[in-house]
Steps between C-alpha positions, in 0.01 A plus 500: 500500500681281761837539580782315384779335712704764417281817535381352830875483598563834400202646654503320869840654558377783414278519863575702828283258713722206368814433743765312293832313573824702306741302301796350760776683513792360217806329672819481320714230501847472452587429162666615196307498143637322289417600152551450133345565172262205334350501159165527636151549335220425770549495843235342750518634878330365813303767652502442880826497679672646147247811365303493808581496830279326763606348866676173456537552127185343419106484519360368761183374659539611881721756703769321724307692767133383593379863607588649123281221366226545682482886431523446146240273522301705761552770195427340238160346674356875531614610150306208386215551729531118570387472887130500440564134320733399757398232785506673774754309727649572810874743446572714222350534178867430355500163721241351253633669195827353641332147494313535171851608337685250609270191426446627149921589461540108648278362258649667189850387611404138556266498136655776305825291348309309215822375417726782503821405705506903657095578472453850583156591741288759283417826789141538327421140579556570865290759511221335223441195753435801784324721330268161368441427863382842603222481208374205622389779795392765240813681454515765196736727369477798248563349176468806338796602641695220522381238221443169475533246822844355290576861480417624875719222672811596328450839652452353839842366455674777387366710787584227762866426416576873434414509877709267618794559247577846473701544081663771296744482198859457546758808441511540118261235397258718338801675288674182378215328353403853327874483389468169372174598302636754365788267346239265330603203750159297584434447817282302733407337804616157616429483849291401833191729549107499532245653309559829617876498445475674214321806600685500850813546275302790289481668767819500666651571201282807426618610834834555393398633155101593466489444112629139480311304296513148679359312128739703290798357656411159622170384314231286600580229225875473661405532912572084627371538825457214720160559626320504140752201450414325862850364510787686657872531448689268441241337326586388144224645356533841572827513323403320201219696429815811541667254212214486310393882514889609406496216226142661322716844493763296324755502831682187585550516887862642464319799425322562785591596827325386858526754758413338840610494853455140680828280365257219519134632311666713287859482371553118507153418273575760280883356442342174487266595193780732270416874647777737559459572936562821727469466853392833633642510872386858578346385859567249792097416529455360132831373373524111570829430386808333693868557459538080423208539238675797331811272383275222401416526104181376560394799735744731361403815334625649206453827612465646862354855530464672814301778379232500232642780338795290400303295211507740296912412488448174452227478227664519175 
């Protein structure tokens, strides 16, 4: 039976011959929490940048530094034993790769809004319009192993921006939202992400504590992630599909609380559509928040934690 996003996750890491980039190192800064008990009965967190920490706070599609690029790419081209469909041009195998990438990421960005005011590029499409170009010169993979062509893409991406971005949990994040499960508070995600966000979290997670069970604690039916969404935050429909998820439970949004880290994508949408906000400001490379948009009520959070841990204080 083929593997599943998350088993495949779980399983890569699990490799000697695999070289991977570790989680940045976390960078205070100086504040103060600022914390107080709410009557709260769901909370909704953002994963990277707040439960997961990845350089700059957030995925992305290249390294800031060409030569990491091109040896994830050069990496990922022998995992996926992708040469032998590759036109053989003059430079590195990665140059091409390079090329391919970036004319299929272009196109996506310039088609991919339909609409949506903050469209979100889907990682497996990237890597569906390669992979569609190297069978037009007989390329085939093991679909034993991995499934499906839908399937075998999303696995592409996962293993390409886990080289690029190396990502672990942040201090405590595993306990709180086991503390918050065991209090009967419902809890979800609300945040930016691809289609292996979930099972990237999984496993950092189960790195702090091996028996966490990812879909006890935040289930499937309440994970708003932008990729499956293809519009990003702020967008408004992220955040009413949050309003419409708490409302099925029976939760009016003064219920629920947003944990997030960007002033801007996560605090100030989630004040404008009713939800309680903390702004976790546990590290210098993810929190986007300035001392001007602090005082203003739009921006301003009702609660500022500056470690995880603290939650558990505030949630009611």
């Amino acid at each position: 039976m083929a593997l599943t996003l998350e088993q495949y996750i779980e399983r890569v890491h699990e490799r000697a011959d695999l070289p991977w980039p570790v989680a940045p190192k976390i960078d205070p800064p100086k504040a103060k929490p600022a914390l107080k008990q709410m009557p709260v009965k769901a909370v909704f967190w953002t994963v990277y940048g707040t439960l997961v920490t990845v350089p700059h706070g957030e995925i992305r599609f290249e390294h800031e530094k060409d030569f990491v690029t091109a040896a994830a790419l050069e990496k990922l081209i022998k995992e996926f034993k992708m040469w032998n469909s590759m036109s053989r041009k003059p430079g590195a195998p990665s140059e091409y790769m390079r090329e391919l990438f970036n004319r299929a990421l272009t196109n996506l960005r310039l088609t991919g809004g339909g609409g949506e005011k903050f469209p979100e590029v889907l990682a497996e499409r990237v890597w569906e319009d390669i992979v569609g170009k190297l069978k037009q010169k007989e390329y085939t993979f093991d679909a034993a192993t991995y499934g499906p062509e839908s399937e075998y893409v999303k696995k592409i991406a996962y293993f390409y921006h886990a080289s690029i971005q190396g990502a672990g949990a942040y201090p405590g994040a595993a306990e709180v939202l086991s503390e918050l499960a065991s209090r009967g508070v419902a809890q979800g995600l609300l945040a930016d992400g691809q289609c292996f966000t979930a099972g990237q979290l999984s496993r950092c997670l189960k790195q702090q504590n091996p028996a966490f069970d990812l879909a006890a604690v935040l289930p499937p039916a309440w994970r708003i992630i932008s990729g499956e969404k293809r519009a990003k935050k702020p967008s408004d429909s992220l955040f009413k599909t949050a309003v419409a998820l708490a409302a099925a439970r029976g939760l009016a949004p003064s219920d629920v609380l947003h944990v997030g880290s960007n002033l801007e994508r996560d605090i100030a949408p989630a004040k404008k559509h009713g939800f309680r906000t903390a702004l976790f400001a546990g590290d210098k490379t993810s929190l986007v928040a300035t001392a001007e948009q602090l005082q203003d009520p739009v921006f301003k959070p009702n609660v500022m934690l500056t470690e995880l841990s603290q939650l558990t204080d505030v949630v009611a």
